[in-house]
N, C-alpha and C positions, 0 to 999 in steps of 0.2 A: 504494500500500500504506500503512493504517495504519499509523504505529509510535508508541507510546505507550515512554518512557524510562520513569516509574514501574512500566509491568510489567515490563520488563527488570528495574530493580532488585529488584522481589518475588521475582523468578524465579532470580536470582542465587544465593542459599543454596540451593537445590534443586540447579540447575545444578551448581556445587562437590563437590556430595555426588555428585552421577550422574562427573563429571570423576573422583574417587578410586576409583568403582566400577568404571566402564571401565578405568582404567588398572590397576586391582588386577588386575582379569579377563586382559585383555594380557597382563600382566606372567608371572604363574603361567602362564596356557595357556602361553604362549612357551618356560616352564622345562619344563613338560610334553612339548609337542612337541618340541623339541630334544633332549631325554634320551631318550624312547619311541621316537623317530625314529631312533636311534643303535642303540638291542634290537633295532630292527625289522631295519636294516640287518645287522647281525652275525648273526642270529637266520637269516637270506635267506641268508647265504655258507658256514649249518652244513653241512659233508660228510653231516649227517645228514638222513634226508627226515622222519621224523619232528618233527622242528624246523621245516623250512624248508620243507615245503608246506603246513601249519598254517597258519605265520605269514603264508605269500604270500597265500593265501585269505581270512585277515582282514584284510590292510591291501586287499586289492582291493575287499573288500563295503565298509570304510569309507569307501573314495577314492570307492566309485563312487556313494555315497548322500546323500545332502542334509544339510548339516548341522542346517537344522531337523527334520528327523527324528531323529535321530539324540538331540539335545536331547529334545525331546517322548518317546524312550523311556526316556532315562535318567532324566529326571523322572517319569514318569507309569505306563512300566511297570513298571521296577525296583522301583518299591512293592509293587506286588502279589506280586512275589518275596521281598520283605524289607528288599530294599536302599532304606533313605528316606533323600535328601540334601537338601542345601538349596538355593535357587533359586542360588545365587552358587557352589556346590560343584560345581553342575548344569552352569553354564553354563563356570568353568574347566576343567573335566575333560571338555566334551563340545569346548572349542574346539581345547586341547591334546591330546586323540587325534584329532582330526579332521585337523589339521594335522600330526602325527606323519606322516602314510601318503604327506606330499608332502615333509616333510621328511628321510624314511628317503629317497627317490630321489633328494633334492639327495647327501645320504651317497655313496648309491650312487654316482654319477657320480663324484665328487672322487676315492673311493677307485680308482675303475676309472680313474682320470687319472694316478695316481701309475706313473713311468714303471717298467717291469719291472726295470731295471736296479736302484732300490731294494731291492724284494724278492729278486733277486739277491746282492746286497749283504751286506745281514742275513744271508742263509741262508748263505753263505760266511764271515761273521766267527761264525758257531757263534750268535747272536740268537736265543733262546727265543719261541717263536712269541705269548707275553705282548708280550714285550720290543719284539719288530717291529711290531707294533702300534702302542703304547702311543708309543715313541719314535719310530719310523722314518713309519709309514704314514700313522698319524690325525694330527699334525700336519701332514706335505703336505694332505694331505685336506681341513682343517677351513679351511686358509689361503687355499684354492680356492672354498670354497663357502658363504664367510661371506658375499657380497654376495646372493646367492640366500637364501639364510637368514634377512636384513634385511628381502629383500621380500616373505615370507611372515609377519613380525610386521607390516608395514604388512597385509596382507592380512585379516591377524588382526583390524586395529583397524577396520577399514569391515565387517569380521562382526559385529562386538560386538551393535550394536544388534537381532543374531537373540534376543539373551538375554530383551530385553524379552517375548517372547512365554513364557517361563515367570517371570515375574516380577520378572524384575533389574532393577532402577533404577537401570542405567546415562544416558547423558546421554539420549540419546532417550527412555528410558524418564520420565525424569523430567519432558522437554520435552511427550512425549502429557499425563500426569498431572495438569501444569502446564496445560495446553492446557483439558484436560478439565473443570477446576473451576475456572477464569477464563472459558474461553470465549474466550482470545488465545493465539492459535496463532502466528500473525507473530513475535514476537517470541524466543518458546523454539526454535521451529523455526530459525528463521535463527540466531541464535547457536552453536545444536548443530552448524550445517554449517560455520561460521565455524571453529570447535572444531575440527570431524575436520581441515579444510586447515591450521591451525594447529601440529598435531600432525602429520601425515603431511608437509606436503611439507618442513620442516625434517630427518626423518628420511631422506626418498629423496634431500635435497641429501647427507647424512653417508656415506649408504651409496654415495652418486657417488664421493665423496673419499675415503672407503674403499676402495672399488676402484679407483681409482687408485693410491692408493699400496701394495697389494697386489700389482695387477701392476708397480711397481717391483720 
């Protein structure tokens, strides 16, 4: 394999800007799914079926459909309805509900883990069904299925590069563009893989050590 250092270095300021783009994208979806994942779940436990065959309905059609699609209509057909966002609006919000419909059944689990004698509890010391919640339930909960939760943002960051296909120049993105008007692929290519292992298995050692010290 060719490797020219002078194109790495051209490639470098591209590179940097795709590194802030990906990790912005990450970052928000994450905040996304993590919150919408949490409606979703509550939204699944309403006594009311109104509420809660709705919502089962649509987190099943988004689990069960390709997140480039999913992308491709939020950019492409949403227009035609009215709704115009931006390539990087497109790609946080289609990664963050996409990942919402796996992370409402990490929720799910945690909460159906919390042992009954809790909810016992609460409902014997008089605990406002807020209150049991808020204090008693979702922190058991959240304590149980934060190492599941870490490896759905890993999951997140080896999706990223779907964004490319409506326009986000994140690092791959930047690396094809790069590629494309140099004519030297070697180089952006290989450092973008370098990147993602960079970035990922530093995080799946944290979430190791996290769960470890969790299950202390």
């Amino acid at each position: 394999m060719n490797w020219d250092w002078s194109t790495l270095g051209d490639f470098l300021p591209a590179f940097r800007s795709g590194v802030l783009v990906t990790l912005q994208a990450l970052v928000l979806g994450a905040l996304i799914a993590f919150a919408l994942g949490l409606v979703w779940t509550l939204a699944q436990r309403s006594p009311l079926r109104v509420v809660r065959w709705p919502v089962t309905a649509v987190t099943e059609f988004i689990r069960n459909t390709p997140l480039l699609v999913q992308l491709f209509f939020i950019f492409y057909v949403l227009p035609e309805w009215g709704l115009t966002l931006s390539a990087l609006a497109t790609g946080v919000i289609g990664l963050g509900l996409h990942y919402s419909t796996y992370t409402a059944e990490v929720y799910r689990a945690g909460i159906d883990g919390v042992p009954p004698g809790q909810w016992e509890a609460a409902t014997a010391l008089g605990l406002p069904r807020s209150r049991t919640w808020t204090a008693v339930v979702l922190p058991q909960a959240l304590r149980r299925v934060t190492p599941a939760l870490g490896n759905y943002v890993i999951a997140m960051l080896k999706d990223s590069p779907m964004l490319m296909t409506i326009g986000v120049l994140e690092m791959l993105g930047q690396a094809r563009q790069f590629g494309s008007r140099t004519f030297h692929m070697n180089e952006p290519i290989v450092t973008v893989g370098i990147a993602f292992i960079l970035i990922a298995y530093p995080a799946s050692l944290l979430l190791r050590a996290l769960e470890r010290r969790l299950a202390r």
